[in-house]
N, C-alpha and C positions, 0 to 999 in steps of 0.2 A: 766719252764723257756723257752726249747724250743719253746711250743706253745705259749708263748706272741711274741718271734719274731719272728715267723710264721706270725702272725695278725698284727704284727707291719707292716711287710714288704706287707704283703697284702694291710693295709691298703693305705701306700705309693701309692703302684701301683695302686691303686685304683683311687688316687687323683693327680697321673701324667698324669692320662687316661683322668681323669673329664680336666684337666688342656689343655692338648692336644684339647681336643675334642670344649673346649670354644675358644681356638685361631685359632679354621680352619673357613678360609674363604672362601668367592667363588666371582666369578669374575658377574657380572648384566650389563647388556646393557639399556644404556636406552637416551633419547632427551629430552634436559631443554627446547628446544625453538618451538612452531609449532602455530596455528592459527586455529581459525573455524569461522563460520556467526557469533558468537559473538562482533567480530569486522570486521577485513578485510580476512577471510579465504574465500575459498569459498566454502566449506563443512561443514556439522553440526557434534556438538562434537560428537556424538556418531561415526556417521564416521569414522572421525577422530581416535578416540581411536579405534577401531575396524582393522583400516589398522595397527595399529602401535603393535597392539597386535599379531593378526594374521601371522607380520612376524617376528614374535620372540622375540621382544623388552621387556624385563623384568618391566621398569618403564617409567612413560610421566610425562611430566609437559605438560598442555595447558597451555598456557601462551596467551592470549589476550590482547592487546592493552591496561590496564586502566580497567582490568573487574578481577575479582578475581570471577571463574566459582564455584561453588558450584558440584561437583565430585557427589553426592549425587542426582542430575537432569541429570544427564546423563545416556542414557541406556547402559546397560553396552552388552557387547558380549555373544548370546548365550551359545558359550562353553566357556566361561571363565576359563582361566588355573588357576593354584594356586599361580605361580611365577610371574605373573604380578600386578601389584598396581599401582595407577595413586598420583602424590604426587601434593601438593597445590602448584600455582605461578601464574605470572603475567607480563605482561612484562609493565613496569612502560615508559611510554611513555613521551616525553619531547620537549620542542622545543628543534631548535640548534642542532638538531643528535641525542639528548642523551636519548640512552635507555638502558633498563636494566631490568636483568629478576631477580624477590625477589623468589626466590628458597624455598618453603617448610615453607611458610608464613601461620599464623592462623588470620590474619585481613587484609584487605587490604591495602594496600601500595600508599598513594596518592601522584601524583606532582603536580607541580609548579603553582600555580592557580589556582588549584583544590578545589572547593566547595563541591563536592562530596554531595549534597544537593537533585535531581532528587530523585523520586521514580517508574519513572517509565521508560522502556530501551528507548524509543524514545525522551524522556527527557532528558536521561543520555546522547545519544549519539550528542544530539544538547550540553548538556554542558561542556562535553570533546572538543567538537569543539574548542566553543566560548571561554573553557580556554587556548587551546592552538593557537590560534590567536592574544590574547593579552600580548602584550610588557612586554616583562622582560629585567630585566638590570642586573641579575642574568649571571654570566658568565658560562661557558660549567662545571671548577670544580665546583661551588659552586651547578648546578642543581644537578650534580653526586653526592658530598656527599648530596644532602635530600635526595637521592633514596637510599643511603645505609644506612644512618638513620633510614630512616624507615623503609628497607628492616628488617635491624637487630631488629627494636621496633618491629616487627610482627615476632621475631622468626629466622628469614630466612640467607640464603647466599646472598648477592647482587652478581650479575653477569653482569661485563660491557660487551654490547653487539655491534655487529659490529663496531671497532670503527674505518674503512673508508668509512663507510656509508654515501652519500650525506657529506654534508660539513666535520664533522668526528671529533675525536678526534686526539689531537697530544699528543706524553707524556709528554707536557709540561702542558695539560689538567688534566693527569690521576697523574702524579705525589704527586699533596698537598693533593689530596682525602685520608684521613684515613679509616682504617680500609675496603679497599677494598682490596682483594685478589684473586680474579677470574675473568678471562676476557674470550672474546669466541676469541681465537685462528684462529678458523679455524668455518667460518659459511655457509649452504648450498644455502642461495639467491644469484641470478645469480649479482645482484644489489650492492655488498659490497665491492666489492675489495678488497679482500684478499691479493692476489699480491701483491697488492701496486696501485697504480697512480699519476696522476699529483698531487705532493704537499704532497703524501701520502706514506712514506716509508710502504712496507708490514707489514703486523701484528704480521707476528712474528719477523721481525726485532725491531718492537715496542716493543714486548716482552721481545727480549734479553737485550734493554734499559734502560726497566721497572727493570728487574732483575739486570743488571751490576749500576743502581741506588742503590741497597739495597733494593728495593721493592721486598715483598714476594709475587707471585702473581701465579696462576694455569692458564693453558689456557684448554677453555672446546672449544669442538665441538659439534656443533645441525646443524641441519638442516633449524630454522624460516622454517618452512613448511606453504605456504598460498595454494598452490593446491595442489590436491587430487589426484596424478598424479606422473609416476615417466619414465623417460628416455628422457624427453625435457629439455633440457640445458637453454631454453628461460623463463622456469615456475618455481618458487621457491619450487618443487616436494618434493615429498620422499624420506627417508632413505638415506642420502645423509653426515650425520655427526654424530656422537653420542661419550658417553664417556664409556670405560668399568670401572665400578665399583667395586673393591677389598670390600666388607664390610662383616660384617659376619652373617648379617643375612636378608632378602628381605623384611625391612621397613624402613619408613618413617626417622624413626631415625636413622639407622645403616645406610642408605645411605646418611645422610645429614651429620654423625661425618665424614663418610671416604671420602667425597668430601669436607670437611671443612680441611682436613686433609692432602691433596694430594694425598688419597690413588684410585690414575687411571691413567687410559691413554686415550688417545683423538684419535679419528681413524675418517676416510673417507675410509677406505678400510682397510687395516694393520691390523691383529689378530695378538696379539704375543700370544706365548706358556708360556715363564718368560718374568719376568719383576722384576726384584730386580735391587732399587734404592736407595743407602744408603751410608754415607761419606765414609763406608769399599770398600764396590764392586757396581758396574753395571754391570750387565750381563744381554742383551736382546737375546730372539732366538724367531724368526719371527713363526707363523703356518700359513704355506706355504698351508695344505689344508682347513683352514678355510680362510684364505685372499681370494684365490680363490674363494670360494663361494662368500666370499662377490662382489666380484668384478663382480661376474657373476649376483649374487641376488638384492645388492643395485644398487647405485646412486650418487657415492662419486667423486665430480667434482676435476679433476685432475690438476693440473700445467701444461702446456706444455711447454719447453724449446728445445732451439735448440739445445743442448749439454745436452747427458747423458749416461749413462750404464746401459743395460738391465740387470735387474735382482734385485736382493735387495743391498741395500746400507744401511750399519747402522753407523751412526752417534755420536758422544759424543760431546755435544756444551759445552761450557766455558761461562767466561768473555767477553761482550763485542759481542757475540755472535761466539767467536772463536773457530773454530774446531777443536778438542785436538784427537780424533782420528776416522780414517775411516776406514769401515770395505765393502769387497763386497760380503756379506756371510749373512748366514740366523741366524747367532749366531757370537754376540760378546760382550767382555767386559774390563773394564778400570776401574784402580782405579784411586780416585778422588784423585789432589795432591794439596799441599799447592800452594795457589795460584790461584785455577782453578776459585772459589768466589764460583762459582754454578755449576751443571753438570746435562744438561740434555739429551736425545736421540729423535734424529730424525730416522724414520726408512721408507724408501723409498724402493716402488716398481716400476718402470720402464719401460715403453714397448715402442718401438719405432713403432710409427704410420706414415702416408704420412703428418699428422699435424703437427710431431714433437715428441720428449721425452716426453708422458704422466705420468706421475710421480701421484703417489698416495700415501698418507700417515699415520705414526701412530705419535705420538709424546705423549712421557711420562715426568711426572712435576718434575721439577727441585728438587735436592736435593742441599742441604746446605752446601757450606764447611768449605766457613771462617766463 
């Protein structure tokens, strides 16, 4: 009798370890958005993949204009690590502003006019022209859901992209689109207005919009990379945005549930150490020696403001996009209260320059309360 619960209890431990061992996960860096001569980059993919591997990046989407790249034509990096993979996408091009990247797509994703009929690239590239030249009475929602339609027929995440880009989206746009739930927050073209501008509240005031709406929605950072280039402000360069990825294992799959899922945070500089978001707790605590690096390594274009405080600021946003609690420390946290609707954290680094408060960021995806 002993020895069965011996074996019993063995067994247990046995299968709290298997148990343990299946829920650890790990955190993957990586850029939904960048370009090559496939369309308008100005580098060729292998390139491309080569800078984005080389400085540490775990995952790429090339995402091209209307081109869905074939990963398999691309040469890939001599010393090829084992933790990097390139996953399928495309950045679904539109008139009217509207773009959008089909994340992790197995066919390609066509718009608005699109014959997709060419067999050959200088073909194709005269009939992407000529379809996005011709008149549509198709309004800015109505091109956005085809692009998530077919985003999701081909597999994928739709991800609305820049949306104060040239004329831009308002959330009066984004709002009737179904079944959209990822937007880019935070993107590295010098060209998009992130801030905000004339006619354009900033993007993540859209956000908080989007969210105190009822919309469920993620906000990613990339970089849209078109040069090969990184520390000119004037060039759409390098390493400049990316999302870190919570998933539990370094594929195609595991990182398409856990960013279908909210499981990440969005940086232009910002490493946190935690990051637990959940209706119990939020607790964020900043890594003070990886931000650094980054800040010293990438490209992550900053806010400047005339008013601010050196050093880190953390954040808990609400409703409405209202500040429910501020923190000026490298760790803090806040339980979500009835009321709050949503709760997400902005996590701000600070340096004051002769320009002004250069501000650099992390921001993690909202968790749900009502």
């Amino acid at each position: 009798m002993k020895s069965i619960v011996v074996l019993l209890l063995f067994a247990t431990l046995l299968l709290g370890f298997k148990s343990s061992k299946e829920a650890k996960t790990n955190w993957y860096k990586g850029n939904t958005h960048c370009h090559s001569t496939i369309s308008d980059g100005d580098s060729a993919p292998f390139k491309v993949v080569k800078a984005y591997h080389d400085h540490g990046y775990n995952f790429l989407l090339l995402t091209d204009h209307n081109f869905l790249v074939d990963h398999d034509t691309i040469r890939k990096p001599q010393n090829l690590r084992d933790d990097f993979i390139m996953i399928p996408g495309e950045e679904v091009t539109d008139q009217k502003s509207v773009h959008s990247t089909a994340f992790n797509i197995s066919e390609y994703v066509p718009f608005n006019n699109d014959k997709n009929q060419a067999t050959s690239y200088e073909d194709r590239v005269s009939e992407i022209r000529t379809a996005l030249r011709t008149p549509t009475e198709l309004s800015k929602s109505d091109l956005l859901q085809l692009h998530v339609d077919g985003t999701i027929k081909a597999g994928g995440i739709p991800i609305l992209n820049h949306p104060n880009f040239a004329q831009g989206l308002q959330v009066s746009d984004i709002l009737p689109v179904k079944d959209l739930h990822h937007l880019e927050l935070y993107n590295g073209h010098p060209s998009v207005a992130n801030w905000g501008k004339d006619g354009h509240i900033s993007v993540e005031a859209k956000w908080d919009k989007l969210l105190s709406s009822g919309k469920k929605i993620y906000g990613i950072a990339s970089d849209d990379m078109h040069n090969l280039v990184s520390g000119n402000p004037r060039k759409a360069g390098l390493f400049r945005g990316w999302i870190m990825v919570n998933a539990k294992e370094l594929t195609s799959k595991s990182v398409h549930k856990a960013i279908a899922g909210g499981d990440f945070y969005s940086s232009n500089s910002v490493m946190l150490k935690t990051c637990i978001m959940n209706k119990k707790e939020c607790v964020i605590e900043v890594d003070n020696e990886a931000t650094l690096k980054e800040i010293s390594e990438s490209d992550g274009a900053p806010r400047i403001d005339y008013m601010g405080h050196e050093g880190y600021i953390i954040e808990f946003i609400g409703n409405e996009g209202r500040v429910l609690a501020i923190t000026k420390s490298r760790k803090a946290s806040y339980k979500p209260q009835k009321g709050d609707k949503y709760v997400r954290a902005r996590i701000t680094h600070c340096t004051k320059t002769d320009k002004g408060y250069e501000k650099l960021f992390a921001w993690t995806q909202p968790v749900f309360v009502d």
